[in-house]
MIDOSE-1310 file (N, C-alpha, C; in nm, 2 decimals, decimal comma, always signed):
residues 119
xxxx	+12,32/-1,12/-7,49/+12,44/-1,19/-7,49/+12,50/-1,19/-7,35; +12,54/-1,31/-7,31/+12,59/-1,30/-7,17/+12,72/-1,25/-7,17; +12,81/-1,21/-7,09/+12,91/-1,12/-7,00/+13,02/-1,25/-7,05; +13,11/-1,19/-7,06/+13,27/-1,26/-7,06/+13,28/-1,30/-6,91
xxxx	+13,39/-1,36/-6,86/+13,41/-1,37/-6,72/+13,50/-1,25/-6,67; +13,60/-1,21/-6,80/+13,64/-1,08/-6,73/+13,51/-0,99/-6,72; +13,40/-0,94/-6,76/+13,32/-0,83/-6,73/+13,31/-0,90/-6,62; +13,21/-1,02/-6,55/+13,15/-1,09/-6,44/+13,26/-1,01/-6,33
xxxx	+13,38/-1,03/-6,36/+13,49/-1,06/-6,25/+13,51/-0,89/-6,23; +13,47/-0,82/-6,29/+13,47/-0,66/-6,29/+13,56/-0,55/-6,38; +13,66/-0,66/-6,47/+13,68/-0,61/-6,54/+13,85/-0,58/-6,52; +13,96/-0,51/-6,59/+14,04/-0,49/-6,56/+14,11/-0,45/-6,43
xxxx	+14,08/-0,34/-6,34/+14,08/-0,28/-6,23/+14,08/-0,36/-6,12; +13,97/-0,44/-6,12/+13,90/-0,57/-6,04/+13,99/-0,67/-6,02; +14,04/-0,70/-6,19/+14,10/-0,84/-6,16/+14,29/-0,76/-6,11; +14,31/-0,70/-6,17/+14,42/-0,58/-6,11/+14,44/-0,63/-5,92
xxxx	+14,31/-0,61/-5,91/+14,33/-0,59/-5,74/+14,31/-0,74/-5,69; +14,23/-0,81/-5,75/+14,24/-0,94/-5,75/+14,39/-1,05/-5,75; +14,46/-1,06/-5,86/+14,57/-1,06/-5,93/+14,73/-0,98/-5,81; +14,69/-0,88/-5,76/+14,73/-0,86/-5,63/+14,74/-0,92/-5,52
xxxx	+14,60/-0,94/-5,46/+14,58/-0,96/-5,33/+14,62/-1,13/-5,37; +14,58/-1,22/-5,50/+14,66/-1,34/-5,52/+14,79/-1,34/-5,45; +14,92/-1,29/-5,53/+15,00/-1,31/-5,50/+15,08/-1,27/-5,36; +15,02/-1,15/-5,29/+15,04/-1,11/-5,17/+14,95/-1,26/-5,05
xxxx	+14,88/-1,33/-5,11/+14,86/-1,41/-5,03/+14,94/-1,55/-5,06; +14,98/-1,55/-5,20/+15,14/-1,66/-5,18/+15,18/-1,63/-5,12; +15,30/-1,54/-5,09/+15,38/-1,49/-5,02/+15,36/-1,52/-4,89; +15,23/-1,48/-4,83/+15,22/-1,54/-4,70/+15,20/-1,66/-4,64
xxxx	+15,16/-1,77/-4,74/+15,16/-1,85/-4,68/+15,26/-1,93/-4,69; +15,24/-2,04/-4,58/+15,34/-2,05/-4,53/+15,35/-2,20/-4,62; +15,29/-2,24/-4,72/+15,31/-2,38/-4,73/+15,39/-2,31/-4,89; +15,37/-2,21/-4,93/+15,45/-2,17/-5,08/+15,51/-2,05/-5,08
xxxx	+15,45/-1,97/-4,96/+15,57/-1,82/-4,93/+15,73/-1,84/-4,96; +15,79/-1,93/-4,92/+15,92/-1,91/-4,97/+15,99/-1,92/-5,09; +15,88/-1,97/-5,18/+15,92/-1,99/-5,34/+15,92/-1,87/-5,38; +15,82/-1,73/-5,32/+15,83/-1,63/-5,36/+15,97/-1,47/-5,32
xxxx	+16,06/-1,55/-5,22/+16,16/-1,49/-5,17/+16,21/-1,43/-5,23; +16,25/-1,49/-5,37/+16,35/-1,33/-5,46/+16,27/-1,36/-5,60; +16,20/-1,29/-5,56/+16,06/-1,30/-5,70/+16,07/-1,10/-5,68; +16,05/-1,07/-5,80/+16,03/-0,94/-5,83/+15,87/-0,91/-5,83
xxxx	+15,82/-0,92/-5,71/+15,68/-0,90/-5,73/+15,60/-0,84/-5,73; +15,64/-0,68/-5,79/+15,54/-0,60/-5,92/+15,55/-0,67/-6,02; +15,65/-0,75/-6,08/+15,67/-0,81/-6,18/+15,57/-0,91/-6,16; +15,54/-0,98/-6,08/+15,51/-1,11/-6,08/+15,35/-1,04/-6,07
xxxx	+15,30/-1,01/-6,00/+15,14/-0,89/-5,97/+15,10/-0,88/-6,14; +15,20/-0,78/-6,24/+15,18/-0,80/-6,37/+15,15/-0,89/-6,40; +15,23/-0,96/-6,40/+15,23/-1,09/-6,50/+15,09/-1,16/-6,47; +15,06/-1,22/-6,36/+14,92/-1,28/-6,28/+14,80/-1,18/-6,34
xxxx	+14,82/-1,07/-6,33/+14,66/-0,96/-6,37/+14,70/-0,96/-6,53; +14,80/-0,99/-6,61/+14,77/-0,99/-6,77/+14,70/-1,17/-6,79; +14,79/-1,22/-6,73/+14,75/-1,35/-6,73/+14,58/-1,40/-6,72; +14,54/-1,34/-6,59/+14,41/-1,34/-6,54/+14,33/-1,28/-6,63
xxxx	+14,32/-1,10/-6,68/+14,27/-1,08/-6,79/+14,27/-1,14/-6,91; +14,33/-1,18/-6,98/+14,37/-1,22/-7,12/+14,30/-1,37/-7,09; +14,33/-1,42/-7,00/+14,27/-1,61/-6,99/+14,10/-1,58/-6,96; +14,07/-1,46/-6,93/+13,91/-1,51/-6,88/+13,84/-1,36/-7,01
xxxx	+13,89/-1,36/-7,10/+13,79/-1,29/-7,22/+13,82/-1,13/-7,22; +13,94/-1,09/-7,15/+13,96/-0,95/-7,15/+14,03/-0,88/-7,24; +14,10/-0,75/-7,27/+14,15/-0,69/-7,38/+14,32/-0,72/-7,33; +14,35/-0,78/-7,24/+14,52/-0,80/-7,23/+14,54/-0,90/-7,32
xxxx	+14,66/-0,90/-7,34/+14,77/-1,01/-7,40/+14,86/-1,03/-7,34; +14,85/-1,16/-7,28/+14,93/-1,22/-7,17/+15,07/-1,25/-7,26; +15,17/-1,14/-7,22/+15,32/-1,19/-7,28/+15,43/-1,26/-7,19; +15,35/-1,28/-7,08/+15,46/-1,38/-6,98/+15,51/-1,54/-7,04
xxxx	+15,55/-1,60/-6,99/+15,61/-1,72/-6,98/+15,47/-1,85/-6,98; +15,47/-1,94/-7,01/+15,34/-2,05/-7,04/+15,35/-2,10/-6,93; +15,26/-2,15/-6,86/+15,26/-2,21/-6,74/+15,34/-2,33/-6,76; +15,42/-2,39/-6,81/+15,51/-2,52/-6,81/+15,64/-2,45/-6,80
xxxx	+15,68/-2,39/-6,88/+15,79/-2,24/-6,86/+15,84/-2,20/-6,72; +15,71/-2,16/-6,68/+15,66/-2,08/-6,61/+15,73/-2,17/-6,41; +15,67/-2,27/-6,44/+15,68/-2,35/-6,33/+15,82/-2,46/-6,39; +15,90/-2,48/-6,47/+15,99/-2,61/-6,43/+16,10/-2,54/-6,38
xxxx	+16,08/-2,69/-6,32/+16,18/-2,70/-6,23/+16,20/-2,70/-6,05; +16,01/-2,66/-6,08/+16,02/-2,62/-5,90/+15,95/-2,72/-5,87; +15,95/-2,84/-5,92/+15,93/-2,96/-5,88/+15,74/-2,94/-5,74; +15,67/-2,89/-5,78/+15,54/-2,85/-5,69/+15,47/-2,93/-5,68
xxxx	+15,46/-2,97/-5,59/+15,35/-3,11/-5,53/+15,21/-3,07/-5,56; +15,12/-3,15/-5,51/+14,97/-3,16/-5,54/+14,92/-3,08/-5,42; +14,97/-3,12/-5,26/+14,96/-3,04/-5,21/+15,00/-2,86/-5,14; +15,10/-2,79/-5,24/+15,14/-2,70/-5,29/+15,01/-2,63/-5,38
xxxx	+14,98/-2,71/-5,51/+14,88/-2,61/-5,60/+14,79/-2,63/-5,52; +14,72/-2,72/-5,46/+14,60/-2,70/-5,35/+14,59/-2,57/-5,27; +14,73/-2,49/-5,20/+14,75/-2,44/-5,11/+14,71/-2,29/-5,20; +14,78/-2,31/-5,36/+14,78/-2,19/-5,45/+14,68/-2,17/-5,49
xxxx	+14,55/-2,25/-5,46/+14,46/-2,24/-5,56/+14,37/-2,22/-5,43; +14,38/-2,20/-5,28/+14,32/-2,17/-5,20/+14,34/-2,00/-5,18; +14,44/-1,99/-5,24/+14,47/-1,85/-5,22/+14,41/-1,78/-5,30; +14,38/-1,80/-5,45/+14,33/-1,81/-5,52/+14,17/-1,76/-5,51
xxxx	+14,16/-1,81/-5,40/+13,98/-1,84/-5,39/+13,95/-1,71/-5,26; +14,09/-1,74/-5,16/+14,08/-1,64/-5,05/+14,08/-1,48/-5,14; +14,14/-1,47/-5,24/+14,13/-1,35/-5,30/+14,01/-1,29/-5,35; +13,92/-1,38/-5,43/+13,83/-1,39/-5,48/+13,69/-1,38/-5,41
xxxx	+13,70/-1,44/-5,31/+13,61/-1,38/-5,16/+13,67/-1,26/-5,14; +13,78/-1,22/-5,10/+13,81/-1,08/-5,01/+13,75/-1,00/-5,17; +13,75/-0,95/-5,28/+13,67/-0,89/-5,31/+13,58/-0,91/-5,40; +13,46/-0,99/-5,34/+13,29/-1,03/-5,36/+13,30/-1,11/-5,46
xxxx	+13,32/-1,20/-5,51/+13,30/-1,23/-5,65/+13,24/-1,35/-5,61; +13,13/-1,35/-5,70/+12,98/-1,44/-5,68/+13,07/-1,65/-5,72; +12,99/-1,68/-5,70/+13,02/-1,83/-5,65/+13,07/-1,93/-5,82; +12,94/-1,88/-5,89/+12,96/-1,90/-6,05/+13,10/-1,91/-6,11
xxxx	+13,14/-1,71/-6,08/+13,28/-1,66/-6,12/+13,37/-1,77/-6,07; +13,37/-1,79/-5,89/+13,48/-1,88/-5,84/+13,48/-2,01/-5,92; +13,40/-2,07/-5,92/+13,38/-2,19/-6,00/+13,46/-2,24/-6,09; +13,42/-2,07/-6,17/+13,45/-2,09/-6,34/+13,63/-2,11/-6,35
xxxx	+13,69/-2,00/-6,21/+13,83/-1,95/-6,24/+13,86/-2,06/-6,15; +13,84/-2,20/-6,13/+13,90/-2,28/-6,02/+13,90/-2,37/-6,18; +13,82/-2,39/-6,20/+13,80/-2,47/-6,36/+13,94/-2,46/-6,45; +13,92/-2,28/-6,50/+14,04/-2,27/-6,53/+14,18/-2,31/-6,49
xxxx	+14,20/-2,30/-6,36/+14,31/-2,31/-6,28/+14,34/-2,47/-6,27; +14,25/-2,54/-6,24/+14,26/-2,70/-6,23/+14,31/-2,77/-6,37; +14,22/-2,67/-6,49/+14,29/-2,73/-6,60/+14,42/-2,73/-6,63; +14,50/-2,65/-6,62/+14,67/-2,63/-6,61/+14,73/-2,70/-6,52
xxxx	+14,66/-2,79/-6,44/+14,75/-2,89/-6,30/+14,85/-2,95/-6,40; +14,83/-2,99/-6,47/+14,94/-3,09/-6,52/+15,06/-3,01/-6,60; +15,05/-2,86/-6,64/+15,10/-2,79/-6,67/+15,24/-2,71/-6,54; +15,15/-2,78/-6,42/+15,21/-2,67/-6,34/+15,29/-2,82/-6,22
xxx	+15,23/-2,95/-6,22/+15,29/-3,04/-6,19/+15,36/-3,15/-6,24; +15,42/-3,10/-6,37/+15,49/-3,17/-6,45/+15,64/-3,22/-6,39; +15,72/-3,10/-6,30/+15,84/-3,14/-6,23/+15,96/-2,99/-6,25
């Protein structure tokens, strides 16, 4: 039987540090860092690593806010989630994760555009 994508992706710990280094690379950049200014972000680290495990086959249960929730009101352009979903990827390189994995969690991520560009 093949591997969930949480096992692929290494599992809780993994995506933990993953789910991290995501958010610490919003913050820096400079095309969406300021959305994250008064963001509580251990809170926000949580939320992303329950999210990430629970959406790719893991033992979390994502109790955050729905991605439409989650985003109204911040009105985020197309080229914004590009910038998010580069980060996304920069995380995912910085620790190893094979090309497949990236694929699969850009898939994911692409499917919610309309979730996350609604206004």
């Amino acid at each position: 039987m093949e591997q969930s994508l949480y096992e692929r992706l290494g599992g809780s710990e993994k995506i933990i540090q993953i789910a991290n280094d995501v958010v610490d690379n919003h913050v820096a950049n400079p095309r969406i860092g300021k959305r994250f200014a008064n963001t509580d972000l251990p809170a926000t680290k949580k939320a992303a690593a329950e999210f990430i495990i629970t959406g790719t086959g893991g033992p979390e249960v994502y109790t955050g806010k729905d991605m439409r929730a989650t985003h109204a009101g911040m009105n985020i352009n197309e080229a914004e989630l590009l910038s998010a979903m580069s980060d996304v990827m920069d995380a995912l390189d910085k620790n190893g994760v094979d090309q497949r994995e990236k694929e699969e969690v850009l898939f994911i991520l692409f499917s919610m555009k309309d979730e996350i560009l609604f206004g």
